[in-house]
C-alpha positions, -999 to 999 in steps of 0.1 A, spaced: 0 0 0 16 35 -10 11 59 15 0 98 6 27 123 11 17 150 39 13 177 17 -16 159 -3 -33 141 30 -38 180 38 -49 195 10 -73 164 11 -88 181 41 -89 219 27 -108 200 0 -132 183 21 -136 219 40 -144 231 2 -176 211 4 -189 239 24 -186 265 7 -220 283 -4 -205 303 -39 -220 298 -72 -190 307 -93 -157 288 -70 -159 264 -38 -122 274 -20 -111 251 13 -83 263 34 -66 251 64 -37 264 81 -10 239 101 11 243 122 39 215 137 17 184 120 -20 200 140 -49 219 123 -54 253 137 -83 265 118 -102 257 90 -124 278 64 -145 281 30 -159 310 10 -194 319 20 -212 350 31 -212 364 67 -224 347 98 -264 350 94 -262 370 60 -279 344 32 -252 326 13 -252 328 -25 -263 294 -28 -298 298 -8 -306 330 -29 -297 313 -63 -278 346 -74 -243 359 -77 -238 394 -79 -208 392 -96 -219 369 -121 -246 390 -126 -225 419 -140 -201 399 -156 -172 409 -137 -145 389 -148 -125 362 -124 -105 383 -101 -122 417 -102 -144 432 -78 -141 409 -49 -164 441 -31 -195 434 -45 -194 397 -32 -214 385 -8 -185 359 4 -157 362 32 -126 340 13 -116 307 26 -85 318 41 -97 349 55 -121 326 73 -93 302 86 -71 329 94 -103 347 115 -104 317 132 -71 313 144 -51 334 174 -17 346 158 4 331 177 -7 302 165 -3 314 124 32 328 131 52 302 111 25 284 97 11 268 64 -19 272 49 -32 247 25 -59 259 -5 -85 242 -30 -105 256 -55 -136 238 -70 -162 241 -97 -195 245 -77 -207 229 -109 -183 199 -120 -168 195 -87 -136 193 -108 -100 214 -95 -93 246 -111 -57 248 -114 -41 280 -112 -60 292 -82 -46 314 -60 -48 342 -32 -64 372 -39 -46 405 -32 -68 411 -3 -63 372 9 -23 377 3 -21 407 29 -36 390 58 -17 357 51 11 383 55 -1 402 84 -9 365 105 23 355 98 19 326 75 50 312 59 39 290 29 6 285 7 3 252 -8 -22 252 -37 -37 221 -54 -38 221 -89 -45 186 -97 -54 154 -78 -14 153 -69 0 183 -82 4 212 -62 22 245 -58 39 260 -29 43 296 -21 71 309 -3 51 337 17 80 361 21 102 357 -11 71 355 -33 43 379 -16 63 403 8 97 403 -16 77 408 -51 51 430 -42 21 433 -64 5 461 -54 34 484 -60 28 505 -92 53 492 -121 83 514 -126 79 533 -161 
């Protein structure tokens, strides 16, 4: 029997946390670990006792058209890792990983290339987080080193003319 490597066994569990996740256009997972222990999990959905996407059968966003990636305002949602990180004290982020999925509500199939927003990327930051391992595929995944690729290569600097 071939055992999974730790890195899948987890993001395993951010998809299972996925399954929760009340948006109509992408179901994101997250959990952040720390020392081999969930701290905190969390999945995209709308704000404690606001009604979720999903119940009201209408995305805003989609709605409009806004393209992937735009917008993220007008969305009823809280993101999956906002939601793990909210969930977690930061002493117990500082160092840590978090692990991400990203689903087709629709298909249920992995969309590869997911990633952070900018919004998402600043309070990974802020708690302290270390790495971001993404899934792509069933057994592919990417890992992000929080400082050299987020804090180091600042996006939200204005390019240099």
């Amino acid at each position: 029997m071939k055992r999974i490597d730790k890195e899948n066994y987890y993001l395993d569990i951010a998809q299972t946390v996925s399954e929760r996740s009340t948006c109509l256009r992408r179901c994101y997972g997250s959990i952040i670990v720390k020392n081999d222990e969930i701290i905190a999990t969390g999945y995209n959905g709308a704000p404690r006792g606001r009604k979720n996407c999903v119940d009201l059968n209408y995305c805003t966003r989609e709605a409009m058209n806004i393209p992937s990636g735009e917008r993220y305002e007008l969305c009823r949602s809280v993101h999956a890792e906002a939601n793990c990180i909210i969930s977690a004290a930061r002493s117990e982020t500082l160092g840590a990983t978090l692990y991400m999925t990203c689903r087709d509500p629709g298909t249920g199939d992995l969309i590869a290339g997911s990633t952070s927003c900018s919004m998402c990327r600043r309070l990974i930051i802020n708690a302290g987080i270390k790495r971001v391992v993404i899934r792509d595929t069933r057994e592919d995944y990417r890992v992000v080193d929080v400082d050299q690729e987020w804090v180091e290569q600042d996006d939200s600097l204005p390019k240099q003319v």
